[in-house]
ZATOR-426147 format. One record per residue (C-alpha): residue number from 0; residue in three letters; x, y, z. Coordinates in nm, 3 decimals. Example, Ala and Ser with C-alpha at 12.3 -4.5 7.8 and 13.67 -1.06 7.14 Angstrom:
2
seq;type;xx;yy;zz
0;ALA;1.230;-0.450;0.780;
1;SER;1.367;-0.106;0.714;
***
This chain:
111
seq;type;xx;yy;zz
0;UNK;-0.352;-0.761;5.559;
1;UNK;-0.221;-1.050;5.328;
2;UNK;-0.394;-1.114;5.017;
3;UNK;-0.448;-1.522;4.956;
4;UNK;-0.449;-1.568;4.597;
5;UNK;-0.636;-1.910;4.662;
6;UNK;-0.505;-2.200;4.443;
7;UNK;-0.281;-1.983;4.192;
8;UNK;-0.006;-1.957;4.453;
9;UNK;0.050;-2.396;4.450;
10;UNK;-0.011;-2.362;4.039;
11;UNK;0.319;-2.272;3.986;
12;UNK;0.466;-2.568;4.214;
13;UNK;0.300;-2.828;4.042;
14;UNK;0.386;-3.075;3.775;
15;UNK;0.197;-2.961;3.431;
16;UNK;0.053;-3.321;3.466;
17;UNK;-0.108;-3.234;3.829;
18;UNK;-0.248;-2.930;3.684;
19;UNK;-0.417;-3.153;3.398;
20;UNK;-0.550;-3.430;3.617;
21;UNK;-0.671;-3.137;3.834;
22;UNK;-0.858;-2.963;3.570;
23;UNK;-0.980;-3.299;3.396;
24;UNK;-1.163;-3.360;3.778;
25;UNK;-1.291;-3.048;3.781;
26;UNK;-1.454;-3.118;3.466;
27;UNK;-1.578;-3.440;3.565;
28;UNK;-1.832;-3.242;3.854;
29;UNK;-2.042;-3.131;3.567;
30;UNK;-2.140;-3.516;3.547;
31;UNK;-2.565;-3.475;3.570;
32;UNK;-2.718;-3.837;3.604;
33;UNK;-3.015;-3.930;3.425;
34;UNK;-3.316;-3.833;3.559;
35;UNK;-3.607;-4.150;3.519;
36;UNK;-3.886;-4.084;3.292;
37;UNK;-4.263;-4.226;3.410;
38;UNK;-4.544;-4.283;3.197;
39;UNK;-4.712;-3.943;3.218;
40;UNK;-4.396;-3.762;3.083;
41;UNK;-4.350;-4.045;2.841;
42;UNK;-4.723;-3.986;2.695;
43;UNK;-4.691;-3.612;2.740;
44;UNK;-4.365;-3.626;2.485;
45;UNK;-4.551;-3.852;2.285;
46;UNK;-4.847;-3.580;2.212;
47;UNK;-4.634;-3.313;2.189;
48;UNK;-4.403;-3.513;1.903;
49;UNK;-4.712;-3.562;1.734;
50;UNK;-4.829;-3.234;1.688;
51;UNK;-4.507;-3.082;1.590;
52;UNK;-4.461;-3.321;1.347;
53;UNK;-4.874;-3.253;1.201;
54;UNK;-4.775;-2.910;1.208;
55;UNK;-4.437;-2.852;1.098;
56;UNK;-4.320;-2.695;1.410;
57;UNK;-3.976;-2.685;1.566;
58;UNK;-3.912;-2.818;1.897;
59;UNK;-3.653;-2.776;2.175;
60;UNK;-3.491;-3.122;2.316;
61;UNK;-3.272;-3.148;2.623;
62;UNK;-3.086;-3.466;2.570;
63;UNK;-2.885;-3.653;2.818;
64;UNK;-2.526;-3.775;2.624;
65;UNK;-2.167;-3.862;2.789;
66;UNK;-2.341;-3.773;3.120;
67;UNK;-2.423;-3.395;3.062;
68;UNK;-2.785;-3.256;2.945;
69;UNK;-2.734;-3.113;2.567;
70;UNK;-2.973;-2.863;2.399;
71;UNK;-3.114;-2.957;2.009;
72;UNK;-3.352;-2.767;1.833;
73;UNK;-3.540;-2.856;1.503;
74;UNK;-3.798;-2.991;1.289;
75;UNK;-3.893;-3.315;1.305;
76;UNK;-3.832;-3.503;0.994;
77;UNK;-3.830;-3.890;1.078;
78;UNK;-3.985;-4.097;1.329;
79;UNK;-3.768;-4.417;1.344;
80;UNK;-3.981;-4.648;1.574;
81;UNK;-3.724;-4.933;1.467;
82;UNK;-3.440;-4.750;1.626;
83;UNK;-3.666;-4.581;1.892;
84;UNK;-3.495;-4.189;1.774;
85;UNK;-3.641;-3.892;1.609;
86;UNK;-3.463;-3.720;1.305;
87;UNK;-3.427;-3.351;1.338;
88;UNK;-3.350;-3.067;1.110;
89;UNK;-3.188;-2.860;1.313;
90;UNK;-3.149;-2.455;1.267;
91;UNK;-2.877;-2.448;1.067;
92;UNK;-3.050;-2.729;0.850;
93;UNK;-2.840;-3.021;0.931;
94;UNK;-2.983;-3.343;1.008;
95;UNK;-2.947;-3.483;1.370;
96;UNK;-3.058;-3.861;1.506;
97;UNK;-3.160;-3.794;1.882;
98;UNK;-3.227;-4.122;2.065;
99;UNK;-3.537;-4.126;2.246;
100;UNK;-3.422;-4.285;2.556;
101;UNK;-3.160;-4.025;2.642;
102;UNK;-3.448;-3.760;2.565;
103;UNK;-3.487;-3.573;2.894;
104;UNK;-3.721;-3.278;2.807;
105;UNK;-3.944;-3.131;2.493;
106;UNK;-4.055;-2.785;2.474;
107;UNK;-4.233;-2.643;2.237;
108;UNK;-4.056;-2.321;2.027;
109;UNK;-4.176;-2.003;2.075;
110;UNK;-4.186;-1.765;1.787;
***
C-alpha cells in the first residue's frame, strides 16, 4: 500500500515564490461577502444600541472589514450620527470606532 502524502510531496519542487502565491490564495477563500441589511434588522440594532447605551451594558459586534467578519466587544461610549459609527470601550478598555455600515450583527453580552 503506498502512502500519498497529498501536496507535501510537490512542496519541495516548487519555487519558494509558488509556495507563497499558493498560500496567499489559500488565504484569499476566507473572503465572506457582505451580507445586505433590511429595515427590520436595521431597527432591531437600533433598539438594541439604545438600551445598551441607557444601561451601560456591553455588547458583542460582528463587523464586516477587508472582506472577513471581525468580533468587537464593549461599551458603548459615543454615538457619532455625523460619521454614522459607534465608539466602543472595548474589554481591555481601549477605545474602538466601528462603522455602522460594515456592522453585520449585535448581540447582547451575557454575564
Amino acid at each position: 500500500m503506498i502512502r500519498d502524502r497529498g501536496n507535501i510531496k510537490w512542496t519541495s519542487m516548487m519555487l519558494p515564490e509558488h509556495v507563497k502565491l499558493l498560500r496567499q490564495w489559500k488565504e484569499e477563500e476566507r473572503y465572506t461577502a457582505k451580507p445586505e441589511m433590511d429595515e427590520q434588522q436595521l431597527e432591531q440594532f437600533n433598539e438594541i444600541i439604545c438600551i445598551a447605551m441607557e444601561n451601560h451594558h456591553p455588547l458583542r459586534f460582528t463587523v464586516h472589514e477587508h472582506e472577513q467578519l471581525v468580533p468587537y466587544t464593549g461599551s458603548i461610549h459615543f454615538f457619532d450620527q455625523l460619521e454614522q459609527a459607534i465608539r466602543i470601550i472595548n474589554t481591555e478598555g481601549k477605545r474602538q470606532t466601528i462603522l455602522l455600515k460594515s456592522v453585520v450583527k449585535i448581540e447582547e453580552c451575557g454575564d
